[in-house]
ROLO-560111 format. One record per residue: residue number from 1; x, y, z of N, C-alpha, C in turn; residue in one letter. Coordinates in pm, whole numbers, padded with zeros to 5 digits. Atoms other than C-alpha are relative to their C-alpha. Layout:
// ROLO-560111
 resi     nu     nv     nw    cau    cav    caw     cu     cv     cw resn
  NUM      X      Y      Z      X      Y      Z      X      Y      Z    A
...
***
This chain:
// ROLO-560111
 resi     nu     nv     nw    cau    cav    caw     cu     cv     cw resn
    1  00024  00059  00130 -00154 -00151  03251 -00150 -00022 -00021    X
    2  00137  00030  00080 -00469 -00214  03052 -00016 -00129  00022    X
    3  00041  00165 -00017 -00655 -00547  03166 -00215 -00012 -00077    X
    4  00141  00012  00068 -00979 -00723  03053 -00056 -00077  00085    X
    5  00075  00043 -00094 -01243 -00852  03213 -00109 -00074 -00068    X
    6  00086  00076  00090 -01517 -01084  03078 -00134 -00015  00117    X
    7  00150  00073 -00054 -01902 -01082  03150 -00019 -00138 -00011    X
    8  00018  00139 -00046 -01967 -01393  03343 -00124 -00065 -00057    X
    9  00104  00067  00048 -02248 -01639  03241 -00142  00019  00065    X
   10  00140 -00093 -00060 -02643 -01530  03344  00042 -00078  00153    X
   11  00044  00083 -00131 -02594 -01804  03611  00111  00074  00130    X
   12 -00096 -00105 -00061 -02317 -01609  03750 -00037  00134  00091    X
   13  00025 -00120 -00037 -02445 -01268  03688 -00131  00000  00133    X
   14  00144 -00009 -00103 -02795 -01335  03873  00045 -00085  00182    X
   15 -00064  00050 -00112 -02562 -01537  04187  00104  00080  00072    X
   16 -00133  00005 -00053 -02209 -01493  04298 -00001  00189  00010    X
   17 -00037 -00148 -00002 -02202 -01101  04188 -00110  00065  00075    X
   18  00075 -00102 -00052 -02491 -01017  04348  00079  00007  00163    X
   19 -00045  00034 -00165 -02361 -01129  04691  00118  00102 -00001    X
   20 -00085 -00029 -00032 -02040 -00997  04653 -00007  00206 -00030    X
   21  00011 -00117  00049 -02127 -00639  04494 -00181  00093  00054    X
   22  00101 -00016 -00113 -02381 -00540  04777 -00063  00152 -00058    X
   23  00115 -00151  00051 -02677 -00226  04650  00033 -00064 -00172    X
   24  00013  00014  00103 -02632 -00395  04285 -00065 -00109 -00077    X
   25  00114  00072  00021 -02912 -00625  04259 -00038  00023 -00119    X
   26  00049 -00023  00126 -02994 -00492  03950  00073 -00021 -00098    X
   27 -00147 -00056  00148 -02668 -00512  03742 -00013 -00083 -00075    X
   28  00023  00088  00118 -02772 -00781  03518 -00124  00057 -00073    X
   29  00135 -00080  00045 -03116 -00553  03411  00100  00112 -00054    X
   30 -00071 -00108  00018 -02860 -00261  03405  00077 -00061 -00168    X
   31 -00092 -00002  00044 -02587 -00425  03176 -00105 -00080 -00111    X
   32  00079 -00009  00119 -02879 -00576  02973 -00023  00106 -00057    X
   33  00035 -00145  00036 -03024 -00232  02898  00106  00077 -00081    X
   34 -00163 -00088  00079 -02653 -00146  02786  00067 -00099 -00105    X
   35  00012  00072  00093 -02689 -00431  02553  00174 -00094  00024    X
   36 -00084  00102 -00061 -02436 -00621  02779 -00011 -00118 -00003    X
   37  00077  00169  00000 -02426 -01017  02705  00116 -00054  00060    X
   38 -00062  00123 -00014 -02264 -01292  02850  00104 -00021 -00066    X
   39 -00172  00005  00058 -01886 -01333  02736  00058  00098 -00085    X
   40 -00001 -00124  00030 -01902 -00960  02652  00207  00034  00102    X
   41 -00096 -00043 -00069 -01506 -00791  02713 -00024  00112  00055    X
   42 -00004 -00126 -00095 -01468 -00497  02956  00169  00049  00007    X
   43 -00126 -00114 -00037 -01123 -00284  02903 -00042  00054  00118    X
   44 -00017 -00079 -00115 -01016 -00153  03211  00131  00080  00029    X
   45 -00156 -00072  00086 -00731  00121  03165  00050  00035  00178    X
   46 -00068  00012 -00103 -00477  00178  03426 -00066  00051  00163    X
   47  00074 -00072 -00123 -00691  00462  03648 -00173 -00052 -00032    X
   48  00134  00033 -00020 -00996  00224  03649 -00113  00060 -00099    X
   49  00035 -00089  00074 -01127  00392  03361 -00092 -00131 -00082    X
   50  00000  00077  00081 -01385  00216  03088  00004  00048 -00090    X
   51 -00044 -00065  00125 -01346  00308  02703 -00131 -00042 -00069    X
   52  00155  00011  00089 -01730  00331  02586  00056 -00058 -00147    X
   53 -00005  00011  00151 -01590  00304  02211  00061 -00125  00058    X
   54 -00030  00079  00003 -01403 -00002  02307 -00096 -00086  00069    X
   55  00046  00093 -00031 -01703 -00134  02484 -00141 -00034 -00185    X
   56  00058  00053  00087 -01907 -00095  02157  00062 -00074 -00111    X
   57 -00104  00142  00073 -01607 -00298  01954 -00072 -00118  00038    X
   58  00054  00073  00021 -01689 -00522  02133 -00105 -00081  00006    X
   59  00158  00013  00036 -02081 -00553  02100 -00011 -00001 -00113    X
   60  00060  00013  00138 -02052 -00539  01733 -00036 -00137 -00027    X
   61  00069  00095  00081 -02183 -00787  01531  00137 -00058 -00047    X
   62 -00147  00034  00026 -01824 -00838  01364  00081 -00104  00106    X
   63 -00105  00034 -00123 -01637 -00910  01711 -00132 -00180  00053    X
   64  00039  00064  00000 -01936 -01109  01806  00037 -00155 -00049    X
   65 -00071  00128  00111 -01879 -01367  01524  00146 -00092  00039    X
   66 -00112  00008  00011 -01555 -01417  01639  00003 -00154  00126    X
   67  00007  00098 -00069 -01487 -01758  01816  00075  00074  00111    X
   68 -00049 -00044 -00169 -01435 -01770  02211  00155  00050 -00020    X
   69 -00190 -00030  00001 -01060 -01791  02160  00062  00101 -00053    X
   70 -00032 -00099  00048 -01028 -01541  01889 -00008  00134  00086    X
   71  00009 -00140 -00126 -01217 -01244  02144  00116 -00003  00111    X
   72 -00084 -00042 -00172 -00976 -01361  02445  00160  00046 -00070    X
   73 -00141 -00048  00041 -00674 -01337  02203  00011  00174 -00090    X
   74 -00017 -00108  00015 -00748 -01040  02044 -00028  00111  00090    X
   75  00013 -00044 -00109 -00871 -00902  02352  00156  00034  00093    X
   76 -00183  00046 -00045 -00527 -00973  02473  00065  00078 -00018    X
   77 -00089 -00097  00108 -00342 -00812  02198 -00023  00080  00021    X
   78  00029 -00173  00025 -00544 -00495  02159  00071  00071  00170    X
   79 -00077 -00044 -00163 -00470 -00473  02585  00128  00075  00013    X
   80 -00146  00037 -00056 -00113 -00506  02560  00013  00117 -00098    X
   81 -00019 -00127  00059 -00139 -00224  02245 -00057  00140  00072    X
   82  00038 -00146 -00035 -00336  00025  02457  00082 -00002  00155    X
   83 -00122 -00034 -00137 -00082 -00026  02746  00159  00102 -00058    X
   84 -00140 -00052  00028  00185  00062  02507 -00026  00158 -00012    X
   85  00066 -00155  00086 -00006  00390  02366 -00016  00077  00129    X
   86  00001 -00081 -00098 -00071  00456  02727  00065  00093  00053    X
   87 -00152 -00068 -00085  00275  00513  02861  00074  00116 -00096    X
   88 -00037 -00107  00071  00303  00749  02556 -00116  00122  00018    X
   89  00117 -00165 -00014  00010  00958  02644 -00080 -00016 -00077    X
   90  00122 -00011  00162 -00206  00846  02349 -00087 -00095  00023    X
   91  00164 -00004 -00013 -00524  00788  02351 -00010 -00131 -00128    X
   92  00021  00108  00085 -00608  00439  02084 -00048  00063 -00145    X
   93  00078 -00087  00126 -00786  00677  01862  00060  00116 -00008    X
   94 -00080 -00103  00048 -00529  00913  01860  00140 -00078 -00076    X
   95 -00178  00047  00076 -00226  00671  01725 -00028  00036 -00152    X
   96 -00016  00033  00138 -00095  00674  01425  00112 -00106 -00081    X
   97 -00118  00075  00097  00145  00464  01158  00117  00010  00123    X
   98 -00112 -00005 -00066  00428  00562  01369 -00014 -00067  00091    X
   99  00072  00071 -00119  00290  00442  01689  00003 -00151 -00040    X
  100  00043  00155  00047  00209  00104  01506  00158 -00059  00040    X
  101 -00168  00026  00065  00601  00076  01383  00069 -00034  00140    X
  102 -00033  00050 -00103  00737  00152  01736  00023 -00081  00082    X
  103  00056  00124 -00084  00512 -00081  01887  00052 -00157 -00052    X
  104 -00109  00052  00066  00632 -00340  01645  00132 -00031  00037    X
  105 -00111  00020 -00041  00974 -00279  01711  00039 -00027  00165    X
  106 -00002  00014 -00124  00938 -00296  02064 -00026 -00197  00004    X
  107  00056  00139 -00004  00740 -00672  02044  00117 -00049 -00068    X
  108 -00039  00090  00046  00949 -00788  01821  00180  00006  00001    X
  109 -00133 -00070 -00021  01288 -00626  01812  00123  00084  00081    X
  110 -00030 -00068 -00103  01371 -00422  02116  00141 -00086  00104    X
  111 -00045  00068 -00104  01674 -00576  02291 -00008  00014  00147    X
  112 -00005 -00086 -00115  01567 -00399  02619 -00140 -00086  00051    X
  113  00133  00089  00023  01242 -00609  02541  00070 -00177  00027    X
  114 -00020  00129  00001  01275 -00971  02711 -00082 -00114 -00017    X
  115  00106  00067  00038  00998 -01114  02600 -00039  00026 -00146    X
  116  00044 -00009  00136  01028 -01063  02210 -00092 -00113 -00057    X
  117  00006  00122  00067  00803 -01251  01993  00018 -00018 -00140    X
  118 -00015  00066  00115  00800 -01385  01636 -00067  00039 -00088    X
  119  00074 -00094  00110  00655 -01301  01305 -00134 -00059 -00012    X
  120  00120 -00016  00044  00395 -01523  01351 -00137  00063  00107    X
  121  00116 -00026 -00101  00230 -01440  01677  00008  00167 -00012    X
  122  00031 -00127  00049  00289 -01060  01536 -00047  00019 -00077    X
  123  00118  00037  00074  00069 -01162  01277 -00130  00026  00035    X
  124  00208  00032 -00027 -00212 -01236  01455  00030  00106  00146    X
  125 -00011 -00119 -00003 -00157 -00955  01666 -00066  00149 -00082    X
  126  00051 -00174  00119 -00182 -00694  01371 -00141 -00042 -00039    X
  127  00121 -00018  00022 -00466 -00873  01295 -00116  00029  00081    X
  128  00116 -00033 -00075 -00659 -00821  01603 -00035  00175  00021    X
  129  00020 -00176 -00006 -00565 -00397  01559 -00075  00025 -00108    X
  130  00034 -00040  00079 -00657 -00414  01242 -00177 -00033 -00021    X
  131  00141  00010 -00017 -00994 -00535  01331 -00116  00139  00106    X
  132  00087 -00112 -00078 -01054 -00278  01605  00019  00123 -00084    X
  133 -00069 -00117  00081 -00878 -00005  01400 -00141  00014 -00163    X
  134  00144 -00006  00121 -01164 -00101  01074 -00087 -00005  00050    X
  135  00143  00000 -00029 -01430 -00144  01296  00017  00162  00029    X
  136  00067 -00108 -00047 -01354  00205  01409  00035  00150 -00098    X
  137 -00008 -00069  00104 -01277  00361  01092 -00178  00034 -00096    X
  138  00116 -00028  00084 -01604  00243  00917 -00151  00032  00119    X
  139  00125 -00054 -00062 -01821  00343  01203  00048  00153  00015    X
  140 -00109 -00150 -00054 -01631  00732  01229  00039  00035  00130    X
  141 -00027 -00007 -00119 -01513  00671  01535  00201  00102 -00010    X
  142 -00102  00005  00040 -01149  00709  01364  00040  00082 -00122    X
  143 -00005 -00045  00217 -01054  00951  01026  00100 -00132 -00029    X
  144 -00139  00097  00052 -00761  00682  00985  00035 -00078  00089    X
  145 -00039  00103 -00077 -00669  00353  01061  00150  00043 -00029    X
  146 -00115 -00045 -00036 -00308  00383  01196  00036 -00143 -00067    X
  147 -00030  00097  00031 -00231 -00016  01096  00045  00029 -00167    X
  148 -00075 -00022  00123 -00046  00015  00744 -00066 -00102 -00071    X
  149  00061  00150  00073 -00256 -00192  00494 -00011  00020 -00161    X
  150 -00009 -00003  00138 -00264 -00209  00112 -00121 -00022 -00102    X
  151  00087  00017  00022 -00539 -00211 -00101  00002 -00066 -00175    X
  152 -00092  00141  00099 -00533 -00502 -00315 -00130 -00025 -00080    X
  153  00170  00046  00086 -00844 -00644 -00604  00048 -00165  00008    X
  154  00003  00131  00014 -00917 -00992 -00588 -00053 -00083 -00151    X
  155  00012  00026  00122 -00953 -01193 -00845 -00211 -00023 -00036    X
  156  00170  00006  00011 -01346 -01191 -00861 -00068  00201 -00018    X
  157  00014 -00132 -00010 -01282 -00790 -00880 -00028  00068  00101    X
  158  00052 -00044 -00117 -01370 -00731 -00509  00177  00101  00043    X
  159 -00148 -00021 -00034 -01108 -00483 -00352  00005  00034  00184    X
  160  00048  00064 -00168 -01021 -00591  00007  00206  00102  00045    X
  161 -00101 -00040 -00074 -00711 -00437  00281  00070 -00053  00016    X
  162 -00099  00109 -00038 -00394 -00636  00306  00116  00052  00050    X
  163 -00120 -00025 -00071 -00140 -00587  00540  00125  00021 -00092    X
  164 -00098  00007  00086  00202 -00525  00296  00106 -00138  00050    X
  165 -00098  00135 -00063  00398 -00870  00517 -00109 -00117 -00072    X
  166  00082  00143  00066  00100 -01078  00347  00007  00011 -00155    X
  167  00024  00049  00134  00188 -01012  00000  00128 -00044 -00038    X
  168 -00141  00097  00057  00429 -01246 -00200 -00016  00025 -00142    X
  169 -00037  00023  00117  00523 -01248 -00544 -00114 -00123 -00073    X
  170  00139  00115 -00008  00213 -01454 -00724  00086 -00079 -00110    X
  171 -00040  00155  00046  00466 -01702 -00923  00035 -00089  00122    X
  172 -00078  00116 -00106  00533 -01863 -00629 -00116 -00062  00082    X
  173  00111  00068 -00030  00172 -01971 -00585 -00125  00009 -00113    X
  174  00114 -00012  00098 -00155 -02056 -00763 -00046  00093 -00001    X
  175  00066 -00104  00081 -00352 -01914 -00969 -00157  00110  00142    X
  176  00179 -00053 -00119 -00706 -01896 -00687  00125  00028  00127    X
  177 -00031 -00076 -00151 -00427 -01782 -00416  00002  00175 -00055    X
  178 -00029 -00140  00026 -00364 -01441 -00604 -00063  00085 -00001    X
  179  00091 -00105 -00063 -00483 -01109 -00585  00082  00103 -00094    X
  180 -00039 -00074  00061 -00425 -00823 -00805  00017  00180  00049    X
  181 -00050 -00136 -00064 -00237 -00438 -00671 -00098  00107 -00129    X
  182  00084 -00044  00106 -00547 -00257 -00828  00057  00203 -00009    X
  183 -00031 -00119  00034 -00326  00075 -00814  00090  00009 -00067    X
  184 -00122  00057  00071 -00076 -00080 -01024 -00032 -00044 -00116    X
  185  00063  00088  00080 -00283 -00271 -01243 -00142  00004 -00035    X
  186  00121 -00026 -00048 -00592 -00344 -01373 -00027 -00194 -00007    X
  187  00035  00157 -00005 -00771 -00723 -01337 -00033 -00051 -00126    X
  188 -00028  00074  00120 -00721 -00955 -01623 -00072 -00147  00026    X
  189  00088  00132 -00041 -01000 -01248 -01607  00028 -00143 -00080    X
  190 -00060  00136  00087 -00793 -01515 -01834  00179 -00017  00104    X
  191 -00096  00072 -00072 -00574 -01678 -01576  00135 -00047 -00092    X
  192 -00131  00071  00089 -00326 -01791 -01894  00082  00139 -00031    X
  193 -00072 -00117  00073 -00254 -01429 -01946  00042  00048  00111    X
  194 -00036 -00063 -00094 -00101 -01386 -01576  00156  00005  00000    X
  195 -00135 -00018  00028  00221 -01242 -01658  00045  00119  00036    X
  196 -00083 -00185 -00029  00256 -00905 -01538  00073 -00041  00140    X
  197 -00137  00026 -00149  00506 -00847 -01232 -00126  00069  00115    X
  198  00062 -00060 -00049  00241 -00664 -01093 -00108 -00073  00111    X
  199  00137  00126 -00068  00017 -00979 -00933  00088 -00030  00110    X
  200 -00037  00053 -00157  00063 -01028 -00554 -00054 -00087  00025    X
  201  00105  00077 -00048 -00073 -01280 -00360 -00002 -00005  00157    X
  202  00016 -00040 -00149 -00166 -01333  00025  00059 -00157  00034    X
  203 -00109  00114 -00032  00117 -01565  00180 -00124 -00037  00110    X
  204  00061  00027 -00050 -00076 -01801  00349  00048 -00019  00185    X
***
């Protein structure tokens, strides 16, 4: 299986690893140089392997941002998705839609699966693919994100990706939760005139 590994803290790197990882005196100069920091993840795929594109995920600027907890949980997630893709022969940047679905049904539905979970921790899940999956779409790492997402206008006219399980029916919430299906519609900036069937919104 696919595990992760986390660059230790300088006080670490410049101690404990030198001792134990004997001719590598240098590996904190090294893994600087490779724009390696401190609570940086390291994929490690079943045959000891590392995944350059998954080490620049996560060096972006994006992933960065992301609180401690968020990296170890999506770190987590994405793991447990490139274990599944493994045992099919596929490569992370070779899945597609289908692959997603499977996977899906496996986590959540699989009676063969004893460890199903729930819709919401498959939530935040999809959202940690759908972060590696756009980071590696808009750098061309990817022609196509495999994650199934919808492309929705907000009400300020911005048009943003939404999973199709986050949209609800927009009478059944305010006006500043909604979001308009800009392939359906077009955006209507008088909130009294929101009457088409056409207005989604993002279930919170």
């Amino acid at each position: 299986m696919w595990r992760v590994f986390w660059v230790p803290q300088d006080a670490v790197r410049a101690g404990v690893r030198r001792r134990v990882l004997a001719g590598w005196d240098d590996l904190p100069r090294r893994e600087d140089a490779a724009g390696v920091r401190a609570g940086d993840a390291i994929f490690l795929s079943p045959n000891y392997g590392v995944d350059p594109l998954l080490g620049l995920y996560v060096q972006s600027a994006m992933f960065r941002k992301y609180t401690a907890e968020t990296k170890r949980n999506y770190a987590t997630d994405i793991a447990l998705l490139l274990t599944f893709l493994w045992g099919r022969g596929r490569a992370w940047t070779d899945a597609v839609e289908r692959d997603l679905e499977d996977y899906e049904h496996w986590r959540r539905f699989a009676p063969g699966n004893p460890n199903r979970i729930g819709g919401t921790k498959w939530d935040r899940e999809l959202a940690a693919f759908a972060s590696l999956y756009g980071w590696a779409v808009k750098n061309g790492h990817v022609t196509r994100n495999p994650v199934a997402m919808k492309q929705v206008r907000g009400r300020n006219g911005e048009v943003v990706a939404v999973h199709p399980s986050k949209l609800a029916h927009w009478g059944t919430l305010k006006p500043h939760h909604c979001v308009l299906c800009h392939t359906r519609s077009l955006f209507h900036p008088g909130y009294a005139s929101w009457s088409c069937s056409t207005w989604v919104a993002l279930a919170s």
